[in-house]
N, C-alpha and C positions, 0 to 999 in steps of 0.2 A: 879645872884643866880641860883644854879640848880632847876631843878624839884623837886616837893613833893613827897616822896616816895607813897606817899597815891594817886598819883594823875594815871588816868589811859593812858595807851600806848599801840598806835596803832602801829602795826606792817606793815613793808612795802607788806607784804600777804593780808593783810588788816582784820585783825586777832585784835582784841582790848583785851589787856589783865586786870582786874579790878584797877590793882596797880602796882606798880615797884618790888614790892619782888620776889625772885627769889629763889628758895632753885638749890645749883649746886646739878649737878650729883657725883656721887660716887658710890662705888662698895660695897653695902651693905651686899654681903656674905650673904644672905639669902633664897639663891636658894632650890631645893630641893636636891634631895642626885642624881638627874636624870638632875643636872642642869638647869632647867626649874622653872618660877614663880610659885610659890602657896601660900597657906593660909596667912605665915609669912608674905612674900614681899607683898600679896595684901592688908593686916592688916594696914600694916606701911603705903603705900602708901596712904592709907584710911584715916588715922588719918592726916597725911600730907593734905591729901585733905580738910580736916576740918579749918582748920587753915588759910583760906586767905591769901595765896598766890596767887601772880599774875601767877606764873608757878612753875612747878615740873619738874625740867629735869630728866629723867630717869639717872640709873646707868650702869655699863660695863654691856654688851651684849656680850657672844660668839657668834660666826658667824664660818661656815664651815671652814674648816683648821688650826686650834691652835688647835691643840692636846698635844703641850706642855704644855699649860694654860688649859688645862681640865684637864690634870695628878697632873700640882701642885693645883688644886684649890680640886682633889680629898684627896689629903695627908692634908689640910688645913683643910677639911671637920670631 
């Protein structure tokens, strides 16, 4: 039989995380109008944090050179 989701997992970092829950990453579209974290994303992530989860994997991150993906995520905005 697998593991307890309730049950905690050390990581080969050696990084122990409380339980097996795991929320994925995704692309919350909550950035600001300057694509950068603020209030909304820190909100969410906060209330996420409440909730006992073993981890929170962040969501997409732009990184230097997608400037196609900053023009559509501006017309999205």
């Amino acid at each position: 039989m697998g593991a307890d989701t309730k049950e905690p997992l050390k990581l080969p970092c050696g990084l122990v995380l409380p339980n097996r829950l795991v929320k994925a990453a995704m692309a919350e579209g909550l950035a600001e109008k300057t694509h950068l974290p603020g209030k909304k994303i820190t909100s969410v992530y906060g209330e996420w944090a409440k909730g006992g989860w073993g981890a929170l994997l962040t969501g997409m991150t732009i990184l230097n050179g997608f400037p196609e993906l900053i023009a559509l995520l501006d017309l999205m905005m």
